[in-house]
N, C-alpha and C positions, 0 to 999 in steps of 0.2 A: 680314163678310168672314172666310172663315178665317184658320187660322196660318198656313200653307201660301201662301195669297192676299196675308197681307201680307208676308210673307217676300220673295214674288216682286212686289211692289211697291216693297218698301225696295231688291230688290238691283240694282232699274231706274234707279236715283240714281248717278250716279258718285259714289267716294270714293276716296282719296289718303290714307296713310301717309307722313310725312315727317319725316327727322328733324332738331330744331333745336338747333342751337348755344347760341342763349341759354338757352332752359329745359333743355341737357342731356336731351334724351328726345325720344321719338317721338311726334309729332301726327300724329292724324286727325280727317279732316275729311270732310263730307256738305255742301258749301253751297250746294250751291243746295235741300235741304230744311230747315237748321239751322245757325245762326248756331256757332260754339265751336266743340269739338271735344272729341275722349279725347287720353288722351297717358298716357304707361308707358315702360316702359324695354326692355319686346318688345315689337318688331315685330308677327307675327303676333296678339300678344291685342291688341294697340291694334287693328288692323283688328279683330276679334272683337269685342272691344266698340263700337268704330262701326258693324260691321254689327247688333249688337242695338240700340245707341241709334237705328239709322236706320227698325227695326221699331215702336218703343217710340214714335217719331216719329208715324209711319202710324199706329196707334193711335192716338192723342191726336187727330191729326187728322182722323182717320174719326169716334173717338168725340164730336169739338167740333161736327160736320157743317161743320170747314172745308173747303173746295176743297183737293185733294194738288198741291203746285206741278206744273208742267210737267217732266216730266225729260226732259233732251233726249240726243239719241244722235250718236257720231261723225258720221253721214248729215246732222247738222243744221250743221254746218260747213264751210267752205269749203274749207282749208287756206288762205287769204289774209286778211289783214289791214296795214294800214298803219303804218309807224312814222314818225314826224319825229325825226328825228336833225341835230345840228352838220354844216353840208358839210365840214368839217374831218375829223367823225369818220365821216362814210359814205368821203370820199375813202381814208383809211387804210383800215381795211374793206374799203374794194373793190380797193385796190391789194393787201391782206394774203392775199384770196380767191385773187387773180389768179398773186402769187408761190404759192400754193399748188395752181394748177391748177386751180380749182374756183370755182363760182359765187359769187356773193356770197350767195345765199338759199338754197344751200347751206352756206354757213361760217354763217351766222344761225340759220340751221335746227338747225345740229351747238348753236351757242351755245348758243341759247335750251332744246332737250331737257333739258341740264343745269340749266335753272334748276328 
């Protein structure tokens, strides 16, 4: 495989820059090809270096004659999933939605982006 070929293989992975609290710095992450992560104190080169660690990946696993996991794409999700919640804490929730005009998986929706 070329460089070019596994370039455009690693960059079919999702990956996520985030910054944490506890370690003070930006983590990035590839996981559904590689457990860990990079992490720095810029943004931009933390993703840089997990887009070279995600190529470096491909490599190794091309050159082990492993299988390249499945990378999957927005198209492979639903937008639904299920949550079990306190009826305590869905009833506030749904009454908190409701004072605000809006759906309840709307107000979840808005939550959860933020996490």
């Amino acid at each position: 495989m070329t460089k070019t070929e596994i370039k455009k293989t690693a960059a079919g992975y999702p990956k996520f820059v985030e910054w944490s609290d506890e370690d003070n710095c930006f983590i990035g992450r590839c996981p559904m090809l590689f457990e860990g992560g990079v992490h720095g104190r810029d943004e931009a080169k933390v993703y840089q270096q997990l887009c070279e660690a995600a190529e470096e990946w491909v490599q190794v696993l091309l050159k082990d004659e492993t299988p390249l996991p499945d990378s999957k794409s927005v198209s492979d999700y639903s937008g639904k999933f299920l949550v079990r919640v306190d009826p305590a804490l869905h009833q506030r929730l749904a009454l908190k939605a409701q004072a605000s005009g809006e759906s309840l998986n709307s107000l979840a929706g808005k939550a959860l982006s933020k996490a």
